[in-house]
C-alpha positions as CSV (number, residue, x, y, z in Angstrom):
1,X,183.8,202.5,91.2
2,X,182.5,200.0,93.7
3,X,183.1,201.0,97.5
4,X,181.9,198.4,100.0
5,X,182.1,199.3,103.5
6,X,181.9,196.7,106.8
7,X,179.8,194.7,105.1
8,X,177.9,192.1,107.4
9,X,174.9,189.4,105.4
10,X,173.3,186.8,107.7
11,X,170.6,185.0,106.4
12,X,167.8,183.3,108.8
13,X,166.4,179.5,107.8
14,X,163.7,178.1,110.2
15,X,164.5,180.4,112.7
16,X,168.5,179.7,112.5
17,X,170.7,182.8,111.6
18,X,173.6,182.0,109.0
19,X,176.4,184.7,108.8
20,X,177.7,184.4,105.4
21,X,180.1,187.5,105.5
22,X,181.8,189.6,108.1
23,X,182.9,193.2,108.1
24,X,183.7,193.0,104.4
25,X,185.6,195.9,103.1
26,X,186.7,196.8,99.7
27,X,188.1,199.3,96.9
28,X,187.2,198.3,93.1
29,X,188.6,200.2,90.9
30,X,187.4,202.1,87.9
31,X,188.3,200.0,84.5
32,X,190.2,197.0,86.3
33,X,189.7,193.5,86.3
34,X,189.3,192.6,89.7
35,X,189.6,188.9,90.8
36,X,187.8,187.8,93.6
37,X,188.5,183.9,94.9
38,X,188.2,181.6,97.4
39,X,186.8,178.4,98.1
40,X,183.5,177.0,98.2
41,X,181.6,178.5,100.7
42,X,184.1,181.5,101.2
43,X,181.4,183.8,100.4
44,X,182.0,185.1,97.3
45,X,179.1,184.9,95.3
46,X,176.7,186.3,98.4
47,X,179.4,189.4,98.1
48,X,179.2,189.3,94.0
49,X,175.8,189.2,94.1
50,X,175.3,192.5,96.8
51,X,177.0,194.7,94.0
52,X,173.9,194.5,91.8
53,X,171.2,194.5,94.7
54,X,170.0,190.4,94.2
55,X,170.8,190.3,97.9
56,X,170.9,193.3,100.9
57,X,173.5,193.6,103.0
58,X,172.4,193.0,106.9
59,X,174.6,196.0,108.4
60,X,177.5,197.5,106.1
61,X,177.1,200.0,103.0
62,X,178.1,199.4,99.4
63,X,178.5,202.1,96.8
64,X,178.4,202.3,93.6
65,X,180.1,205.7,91.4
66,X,179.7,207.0,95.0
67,X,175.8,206.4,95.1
68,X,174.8,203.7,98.0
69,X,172.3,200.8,96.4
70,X,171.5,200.3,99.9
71,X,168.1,201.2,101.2
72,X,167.0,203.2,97.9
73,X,163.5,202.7,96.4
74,X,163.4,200.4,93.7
75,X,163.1,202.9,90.7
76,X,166.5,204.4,91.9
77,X,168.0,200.6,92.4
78,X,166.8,199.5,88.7
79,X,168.4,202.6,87.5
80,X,171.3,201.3,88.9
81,X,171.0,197.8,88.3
82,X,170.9,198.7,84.2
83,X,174.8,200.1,84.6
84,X,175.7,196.2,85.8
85,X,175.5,193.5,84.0
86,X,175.8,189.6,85.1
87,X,177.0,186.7,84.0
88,X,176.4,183.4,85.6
89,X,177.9,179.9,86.0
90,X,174.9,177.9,84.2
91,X,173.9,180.6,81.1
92,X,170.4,180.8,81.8
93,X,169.2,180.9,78.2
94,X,166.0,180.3,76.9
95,X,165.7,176.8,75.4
96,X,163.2,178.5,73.3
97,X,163.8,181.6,72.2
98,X,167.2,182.0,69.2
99,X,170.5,183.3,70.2
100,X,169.1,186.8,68.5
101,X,166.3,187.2,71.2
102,X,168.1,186.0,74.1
103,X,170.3,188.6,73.9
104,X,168.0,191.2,72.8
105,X,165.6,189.8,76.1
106,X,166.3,192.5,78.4
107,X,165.6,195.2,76.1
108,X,162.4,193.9,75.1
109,X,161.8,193.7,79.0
110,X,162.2,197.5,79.3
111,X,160.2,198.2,75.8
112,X,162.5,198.9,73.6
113,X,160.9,198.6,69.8
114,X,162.0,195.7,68.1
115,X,164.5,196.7,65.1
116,X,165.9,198.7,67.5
117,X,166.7,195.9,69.8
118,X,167.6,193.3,67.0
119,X,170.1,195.9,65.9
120,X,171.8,196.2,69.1
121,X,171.6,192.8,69.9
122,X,173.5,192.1,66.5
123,X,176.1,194.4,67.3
124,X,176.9,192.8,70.3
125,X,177.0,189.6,68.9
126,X,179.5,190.7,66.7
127,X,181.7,191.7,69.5
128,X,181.5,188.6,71.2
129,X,182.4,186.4,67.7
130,X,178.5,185.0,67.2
131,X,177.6,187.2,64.7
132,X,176.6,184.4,62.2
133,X,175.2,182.0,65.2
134,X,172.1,184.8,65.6
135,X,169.4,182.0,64.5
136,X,170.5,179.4,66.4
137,X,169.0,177.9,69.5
138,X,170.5,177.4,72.5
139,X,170.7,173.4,72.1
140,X,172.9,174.1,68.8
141,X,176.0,176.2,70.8
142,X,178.8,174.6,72.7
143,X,179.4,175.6,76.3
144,X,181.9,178.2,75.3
145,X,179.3,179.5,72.5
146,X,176.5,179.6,75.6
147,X,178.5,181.8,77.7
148,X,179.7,184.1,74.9
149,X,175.6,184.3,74.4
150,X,175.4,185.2,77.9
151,X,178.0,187.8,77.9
152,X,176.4,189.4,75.1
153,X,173.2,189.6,76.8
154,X,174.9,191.2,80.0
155,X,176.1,193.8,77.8
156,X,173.2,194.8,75.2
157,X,172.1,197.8,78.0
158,X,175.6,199.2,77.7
159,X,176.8,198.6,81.4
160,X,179.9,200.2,83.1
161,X,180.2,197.1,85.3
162,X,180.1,193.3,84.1
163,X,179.6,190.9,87.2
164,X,180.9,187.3,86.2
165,X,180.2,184.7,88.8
166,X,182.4,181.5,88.3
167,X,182.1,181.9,84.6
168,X,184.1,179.5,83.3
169,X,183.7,176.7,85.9
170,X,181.5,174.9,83.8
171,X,183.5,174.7,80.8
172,X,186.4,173.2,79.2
173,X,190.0,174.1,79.4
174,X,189.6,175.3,75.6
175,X,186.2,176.7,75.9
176,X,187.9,178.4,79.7
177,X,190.9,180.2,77.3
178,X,188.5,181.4,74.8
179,X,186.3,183.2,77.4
180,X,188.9,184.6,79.1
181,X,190.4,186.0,76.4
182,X,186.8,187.3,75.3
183,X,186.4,189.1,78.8
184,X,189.7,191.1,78.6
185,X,189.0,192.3,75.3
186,X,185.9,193.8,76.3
187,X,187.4,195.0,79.1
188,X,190.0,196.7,77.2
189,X,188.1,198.4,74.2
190,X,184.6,199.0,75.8
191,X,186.5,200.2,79.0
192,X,184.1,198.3,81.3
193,X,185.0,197.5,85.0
194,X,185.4,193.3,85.4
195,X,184.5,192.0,88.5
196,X,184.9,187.9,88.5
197,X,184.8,185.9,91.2
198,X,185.7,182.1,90.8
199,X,187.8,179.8,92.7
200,X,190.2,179.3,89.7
201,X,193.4,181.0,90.3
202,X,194.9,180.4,87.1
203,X,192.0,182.6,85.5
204,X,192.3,185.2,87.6
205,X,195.9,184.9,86.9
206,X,195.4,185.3,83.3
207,X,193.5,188.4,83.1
208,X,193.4,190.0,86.7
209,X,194.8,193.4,87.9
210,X,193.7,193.1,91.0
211,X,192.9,189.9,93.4
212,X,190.8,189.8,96.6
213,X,191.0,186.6,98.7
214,X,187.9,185.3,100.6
215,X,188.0,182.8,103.6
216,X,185.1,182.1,105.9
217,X,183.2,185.2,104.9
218,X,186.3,187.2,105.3
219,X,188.8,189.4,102.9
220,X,192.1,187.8,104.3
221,X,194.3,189.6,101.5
222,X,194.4,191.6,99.1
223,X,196.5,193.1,96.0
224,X,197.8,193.1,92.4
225,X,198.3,189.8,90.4
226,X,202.1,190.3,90.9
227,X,201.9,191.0,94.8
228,X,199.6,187.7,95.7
229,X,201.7,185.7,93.9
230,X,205.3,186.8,94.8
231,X,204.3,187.4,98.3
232,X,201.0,185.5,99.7
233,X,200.7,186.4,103.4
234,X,197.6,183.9,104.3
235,X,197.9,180.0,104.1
236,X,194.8,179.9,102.4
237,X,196.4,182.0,99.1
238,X,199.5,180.3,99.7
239,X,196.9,176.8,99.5
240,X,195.3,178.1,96.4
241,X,198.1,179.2,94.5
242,X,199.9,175.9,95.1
243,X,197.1,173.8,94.2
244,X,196.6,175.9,91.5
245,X,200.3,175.8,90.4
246,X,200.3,171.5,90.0
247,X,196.3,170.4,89.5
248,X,197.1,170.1,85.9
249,X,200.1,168.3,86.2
250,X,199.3,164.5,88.0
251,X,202.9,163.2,87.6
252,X,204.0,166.0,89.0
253,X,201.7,165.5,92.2
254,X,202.5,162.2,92.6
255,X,206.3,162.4,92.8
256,X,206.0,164.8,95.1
257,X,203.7,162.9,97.4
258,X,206.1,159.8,97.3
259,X,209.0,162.2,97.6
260,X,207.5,163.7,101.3
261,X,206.6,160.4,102.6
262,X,210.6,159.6,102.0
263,X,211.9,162.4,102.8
264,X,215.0,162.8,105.5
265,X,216.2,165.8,107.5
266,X,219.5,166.1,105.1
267,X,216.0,167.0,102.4
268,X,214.6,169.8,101.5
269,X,211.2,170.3,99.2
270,X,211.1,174.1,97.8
271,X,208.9,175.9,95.8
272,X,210.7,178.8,93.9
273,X,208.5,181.1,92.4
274,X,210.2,183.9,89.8
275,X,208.8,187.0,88.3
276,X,209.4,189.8,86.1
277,X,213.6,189.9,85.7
278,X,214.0,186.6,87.6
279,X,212.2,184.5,85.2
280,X,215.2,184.8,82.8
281,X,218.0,184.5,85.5
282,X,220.0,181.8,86.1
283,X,219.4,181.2,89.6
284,X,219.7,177.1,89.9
285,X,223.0,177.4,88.3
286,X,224.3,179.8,89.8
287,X,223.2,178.5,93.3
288,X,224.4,174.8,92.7
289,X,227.9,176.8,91.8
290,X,227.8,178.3,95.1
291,X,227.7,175.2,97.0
292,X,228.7,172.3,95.4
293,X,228.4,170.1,98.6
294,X,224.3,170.4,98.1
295,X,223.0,168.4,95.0
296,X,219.9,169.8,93.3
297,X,217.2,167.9,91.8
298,X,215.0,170.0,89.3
299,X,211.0,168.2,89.6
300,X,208.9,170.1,87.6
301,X,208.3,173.5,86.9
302,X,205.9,176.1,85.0
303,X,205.8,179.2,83.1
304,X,202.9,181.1,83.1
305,X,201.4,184.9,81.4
306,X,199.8,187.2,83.9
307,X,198.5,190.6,83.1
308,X,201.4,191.6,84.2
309,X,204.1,190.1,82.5
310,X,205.5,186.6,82.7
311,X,206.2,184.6,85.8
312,X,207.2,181.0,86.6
313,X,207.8,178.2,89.2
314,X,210.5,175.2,90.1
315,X,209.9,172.7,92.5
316,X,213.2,171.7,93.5
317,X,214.7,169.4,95.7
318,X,217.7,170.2,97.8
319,X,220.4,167.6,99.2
320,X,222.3,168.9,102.3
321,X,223.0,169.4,105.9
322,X,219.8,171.6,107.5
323,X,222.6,174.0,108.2
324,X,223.5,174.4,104.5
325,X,219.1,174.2,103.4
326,X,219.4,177.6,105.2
327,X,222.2,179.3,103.9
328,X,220.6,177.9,100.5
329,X,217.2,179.7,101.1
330,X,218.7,183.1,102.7
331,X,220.7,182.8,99.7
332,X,217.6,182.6,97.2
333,X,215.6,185.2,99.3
334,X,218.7,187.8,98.6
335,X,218.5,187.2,94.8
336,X,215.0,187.9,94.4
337,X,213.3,184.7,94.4
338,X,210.5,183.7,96.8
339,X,210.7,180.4,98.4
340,X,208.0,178.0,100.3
341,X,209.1,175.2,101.9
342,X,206.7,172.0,101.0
């Protein structure tokens, strides 16, 4: 669906060059919702916004159905550009104009007559829950209610691709679920291809098939939900996940900050992280069975839905010799369960 191939973007300020990515390569599959996170600064959106031909690559092709978007005219390039719709951070509605004719905007831009426009534009609105919001203005919606106008408007041209950049980073933790869940529907029953870049791993963890990471310009890794999470390779996915895994939980932080500053070398800090058939094993009890000369201290914990299936994390202190922390690990590693040593 979307081919990108040794991408390079450098930009020039005031006779300065600035070289955003470098030798970006990627696979996006047909009818997937591909994740694509990182940092501030990583790069992402520059990447994002190549796919839909905002921005030109410097060196580097990207393809789109097989068809580059690279050096074409612009009638070929707004042919192309109507099969993608986007979505930003801040919804870029008109203050002006009702919820009706901001989605029904793009349409009117390309001269479509006007019952016929206000009928699809309806339609959509339906799909996206605002069907009785139509007369509305902007100022009246919520954040979540914004967005969901914005997504609408993305999709009244019918797109195969939907291109959210950091979507839900302005909104709520409610407002964040409800979108979410809004995106994989449409992903699911109008078979469009999701591309969402955000530096929120629990959304891409909600709704993901597929993850990219970004660092410095750079794909460092890449993979299904299941694979980046059972097995990140790159510190900065191990960073993300982590972070991602105990920002919600401040306690949680805390004892664990207080925890390493007192820690000894008869200590151990892990991070067990379970998924699919592990989730629903009993691996602390059966490990604290095993050797009862180590005492295990259970400090917090999570279980959390992926595309995928369900799959959850223990931070766990150990008490024992070093000798014994790494018989305990091996031990763990043998059983399934993937362990990172805080």
């Amino acid at each position: 669906m979307i081919t990108v191939q040794n991408v390079n973007k450098t930009f020039v300020n005031k006779n300065q060059e600035f070289s955003v990515l470098h030798d970006v390569s990627l696979e996006i599959p047909e009818g997937v919702i591909y994740g694509i996170i990182g940092y501030s600064g990583a790069g992402k959106s520059t990447l994002i916004r190549l796919f839909n031909g905002l921005e030109t690559p410097t060196s580097g092709d990207i393809k789109i159905d097989g068809q580059s978007i690279v050096n074409i005219n612009k009638t070929d390039l707004r042919l192309a550009q109507q099969q993608i719709g986007m979505v930003f951070q801040q919804f870029n509605l008109l203050a002006s104009k009702t919820v009706l004719e901001n989605v029904a905007l793009p349409l009117k831009l390309i001269g479509v007559p006007k019952e016929q426009r206000q009928k699809r534009a309806l339609e959509i609105l339906e799909i996206v829950g605002l069907n009785d919001h139509d007369n509305k203005y902007p100022n009246q919606l919520s954040g979540g209610q914004k967005q969901r106008v914005a997504i609408a408007r993305a999709l009244i041209r019918n797109p195969k691709i939907l291109l959210c950049d950091e979507a839900t980073s302005a909104l709520d933790p409610e407002a964040t679920s409800s979108i979410l869940k809004l995106l994989a529907k449409i992903n699911r029953e109008m078979k469009i291809t999701i591309v969402m870049v955000t530096h929120e791993m629990e959304a891409v963890r909600r709704i993901c098939q597929q993850i990219a990471v970004m660092e410095s310009g750079k794909i460092v890794e890449t993979g299904s939900v299941t694979q980046i999470f059972e097995h990140p390779n790159s510190a900065i996915t191990k960073s993300i996940i982590s972070e991602s895994q105990l920002q919600n939980d401040i306690d949680a932080q805390e004892v664990l900050k207080e925890i390493k500053q007192n820690a000894t070398s008869d200590s151990a800090i892990l991070k067990l992280t379970f998924v699919r058939e592990t989730v629903r094993q009993a691996v602390i009890s059966e490990i604290s069975r095993e050797y009862p000369k180590a005492q295990f201290s259970i400090l917090g914990g999570q279980l959390q839905p992926t595309i995928e299936g369900v799959m959850g994390y223990l931070i766990v202190q150990i008490q024992a010799t070093e000798d014994l922390q790494e018989q305990i690990i091996k031990n763990l590693n043998t059983k399934q369960v993937q362990v990172e040593v805080i």
